[in-house]
C-alpha positions as CSV (number, residue, x, y, z in Angstrom):
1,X,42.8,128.8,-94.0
2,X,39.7,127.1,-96.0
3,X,37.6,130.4,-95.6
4,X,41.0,132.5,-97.5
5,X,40.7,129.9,-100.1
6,X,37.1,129.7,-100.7
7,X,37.2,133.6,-101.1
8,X,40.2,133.3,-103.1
9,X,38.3,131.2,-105.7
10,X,34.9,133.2,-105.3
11,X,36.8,136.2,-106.4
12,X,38.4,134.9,-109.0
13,X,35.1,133.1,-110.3
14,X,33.6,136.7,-110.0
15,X,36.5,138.5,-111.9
16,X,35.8,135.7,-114.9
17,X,32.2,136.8,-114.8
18,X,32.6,139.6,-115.3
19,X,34.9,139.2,-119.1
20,X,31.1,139.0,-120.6
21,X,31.4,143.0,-120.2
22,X,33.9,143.3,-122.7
23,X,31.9,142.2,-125.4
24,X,29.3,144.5,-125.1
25,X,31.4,147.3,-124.6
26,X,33.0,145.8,-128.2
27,X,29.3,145.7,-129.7
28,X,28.2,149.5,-128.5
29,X,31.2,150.9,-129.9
30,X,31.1,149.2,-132.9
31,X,27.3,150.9,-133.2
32,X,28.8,154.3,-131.7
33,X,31.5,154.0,-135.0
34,X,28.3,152.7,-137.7
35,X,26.7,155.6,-136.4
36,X,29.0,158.2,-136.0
37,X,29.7,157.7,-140.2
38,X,27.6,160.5,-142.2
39,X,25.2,159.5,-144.8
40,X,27.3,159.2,-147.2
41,X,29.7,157.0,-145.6
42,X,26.1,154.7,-144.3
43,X,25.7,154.4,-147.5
44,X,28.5,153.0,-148.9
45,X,28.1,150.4,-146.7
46,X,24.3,149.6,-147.2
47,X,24.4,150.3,-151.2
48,X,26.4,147.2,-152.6
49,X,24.3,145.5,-150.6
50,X,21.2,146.6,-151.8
51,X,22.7,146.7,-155.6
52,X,23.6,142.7,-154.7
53,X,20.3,141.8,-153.6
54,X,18.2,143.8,-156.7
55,X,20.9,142.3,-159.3
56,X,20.5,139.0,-157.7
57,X,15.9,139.6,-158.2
58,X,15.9,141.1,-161.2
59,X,17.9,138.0,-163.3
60,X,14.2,136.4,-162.6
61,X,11.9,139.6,-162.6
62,X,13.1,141.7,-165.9
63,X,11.6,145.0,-164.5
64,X,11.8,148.0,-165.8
65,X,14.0,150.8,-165.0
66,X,11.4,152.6,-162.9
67,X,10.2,149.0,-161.7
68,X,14.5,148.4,-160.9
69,X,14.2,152.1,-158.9
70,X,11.0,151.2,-156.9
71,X,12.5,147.8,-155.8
72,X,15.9,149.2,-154.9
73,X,14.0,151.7,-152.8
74,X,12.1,148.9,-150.7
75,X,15.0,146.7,-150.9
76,X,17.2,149.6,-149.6
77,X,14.5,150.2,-146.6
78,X,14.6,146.2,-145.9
79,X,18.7,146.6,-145.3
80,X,19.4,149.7,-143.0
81,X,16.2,148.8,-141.3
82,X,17.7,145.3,-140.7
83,X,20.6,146.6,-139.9
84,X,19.7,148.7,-137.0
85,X,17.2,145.2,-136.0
86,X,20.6,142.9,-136.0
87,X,22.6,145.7,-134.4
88,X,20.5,145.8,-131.4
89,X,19.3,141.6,-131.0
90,X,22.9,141.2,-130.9
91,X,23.6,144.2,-128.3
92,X,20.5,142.9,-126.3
93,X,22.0,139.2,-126.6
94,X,25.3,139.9,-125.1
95,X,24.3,142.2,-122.6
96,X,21.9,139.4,-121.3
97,X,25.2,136.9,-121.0
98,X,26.7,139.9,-119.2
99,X,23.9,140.5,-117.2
100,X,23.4,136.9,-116.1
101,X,27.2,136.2,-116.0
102,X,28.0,139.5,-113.3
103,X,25.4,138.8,-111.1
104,X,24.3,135.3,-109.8
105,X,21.6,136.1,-107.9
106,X,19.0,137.5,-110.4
107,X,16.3,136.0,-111.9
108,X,16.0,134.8,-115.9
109,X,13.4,137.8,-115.9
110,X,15.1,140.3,-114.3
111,X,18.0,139.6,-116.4
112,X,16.3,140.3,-119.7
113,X,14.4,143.0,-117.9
114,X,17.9,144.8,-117.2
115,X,19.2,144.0,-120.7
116,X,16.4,145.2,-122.8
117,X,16.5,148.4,-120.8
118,X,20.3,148.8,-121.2
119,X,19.4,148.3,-125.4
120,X,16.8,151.1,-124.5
121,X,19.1,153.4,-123.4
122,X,21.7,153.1,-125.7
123,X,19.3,153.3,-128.6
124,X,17.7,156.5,-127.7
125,X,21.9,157.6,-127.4
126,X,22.6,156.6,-130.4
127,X,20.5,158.5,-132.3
128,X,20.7,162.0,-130.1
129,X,24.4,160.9,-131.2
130,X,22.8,160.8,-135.0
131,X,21.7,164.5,-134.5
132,X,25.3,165.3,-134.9
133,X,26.7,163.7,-138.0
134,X,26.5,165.0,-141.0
135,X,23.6,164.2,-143.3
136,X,22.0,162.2,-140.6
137,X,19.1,162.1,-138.2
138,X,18.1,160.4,-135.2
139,X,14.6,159.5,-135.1
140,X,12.4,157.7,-133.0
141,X,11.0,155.4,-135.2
142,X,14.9,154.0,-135.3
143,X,14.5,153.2,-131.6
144,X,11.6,151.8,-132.1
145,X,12.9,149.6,-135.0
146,X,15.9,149.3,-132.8
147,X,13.7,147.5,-130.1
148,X,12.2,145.3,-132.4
149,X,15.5,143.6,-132.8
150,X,16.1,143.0,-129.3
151,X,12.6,141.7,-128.9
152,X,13.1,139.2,-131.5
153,X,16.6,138.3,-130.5
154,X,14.8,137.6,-127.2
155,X,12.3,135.4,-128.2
156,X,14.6,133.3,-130.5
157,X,17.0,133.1,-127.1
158,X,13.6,132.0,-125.2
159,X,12.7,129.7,-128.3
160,X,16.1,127.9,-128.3
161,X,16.3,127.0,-124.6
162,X,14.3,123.1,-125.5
163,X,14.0,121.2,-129.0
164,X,10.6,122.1,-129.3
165,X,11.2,125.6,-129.2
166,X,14.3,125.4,-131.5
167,X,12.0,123.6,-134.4
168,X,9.4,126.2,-133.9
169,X,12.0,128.8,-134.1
170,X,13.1,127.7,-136.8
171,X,10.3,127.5,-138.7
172,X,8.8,130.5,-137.9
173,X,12.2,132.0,-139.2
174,X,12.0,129.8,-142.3
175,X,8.6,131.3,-143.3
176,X,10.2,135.1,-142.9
177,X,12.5,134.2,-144.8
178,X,10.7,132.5,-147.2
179,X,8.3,135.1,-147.2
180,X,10.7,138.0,-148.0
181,X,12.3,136.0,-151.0
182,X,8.7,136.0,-152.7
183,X,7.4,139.5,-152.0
184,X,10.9,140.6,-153.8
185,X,10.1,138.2,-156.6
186,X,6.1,138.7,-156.9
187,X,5.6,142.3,-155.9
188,X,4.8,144.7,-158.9
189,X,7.3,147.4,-157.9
């Protein structure tokens, strides 16, 4: 009678684990629907953010209209470049919680060896699914880019588990920051 209820309760601790699936599935078709938009559409999402950004610089910089051109260029790099960085630290994030939740008897290591190569995979999918959309392309450089994100995401997950780490995190990604804002403000475009 104790053994039924024991496996009663490890079964139903196992089916809860297993809910950290759902979010990723969430997250990789949200990047299957980002991606499956043709350039145009991509663009309407990046643009106002990029106009937002060189309206915000240029009430302290003045440039020129060619200067205003050059900048929203970079600027426009610096967003659908991030973009495709966030999209895939946040995939690699939650497919660690999945990873760790469904199985308990895997290492820290192994878990974040599984998850980066789950974020591998579906990178290099998502753009062979780019091939096919109108006025897009899947390149490797994207998966590349793609893996960035998920290595950083990593390292800020690694950098949070103690205070010390969470103070150097931070600081490290104060000084990006920080280091951003002034080559938009003090680079000749």
């Amino acid at each position: 009678m104790a053994d039924t209820k024991k496996k009663k309760r490890k079964s139903k601790k196992q089916a809860k684990n297993y809910w950290y699936i759902i979010p990723v599935i969430i997250w990789m078709a949200f990047i299957f629907y980002m991606s499956s938009r043709t350039g145009e559409g991509s663009s309407a999402v990046s643009n106002p953010i990029t106009d937002f950004i060189v309206s915000l610089f240029q009430k302290v910089r003045s440039d020129t209209a060619p200067g205003v051109d050059a900048m929203k260029g970079v600027v426009e790099v610096m967003v659908r470049k991030g973009a495709h960085m966030t999209e895939y630290g946040i995939l690699v994030a939650l497919l660690v919680l999945a990873v760790k939740n469904a199985s308990s008897n895997i290492s820290s290591v192994m878990t974040n060896v599984w998850a980066v190569v789950i974020t591998f995979a579906y990178a290099c999918s998502d753009e062979i699914h780019q091939l096919f959309v109108a006025d897009r392309a899947g390149r490797g450089i994207d998966v590349f880019i793609d893996m960035c994100g998920a290595a950083v995401m990593l390292l800020i997950m690694q950098g949070m588990k103690t205070t010390r780490g969470r103070i150097v995190t931070g600081f490290i990604l104060a000084i990006v920051c920080v280091a951003v804002v002034l080559f938009l403000l003090l680079w000749r475009f």
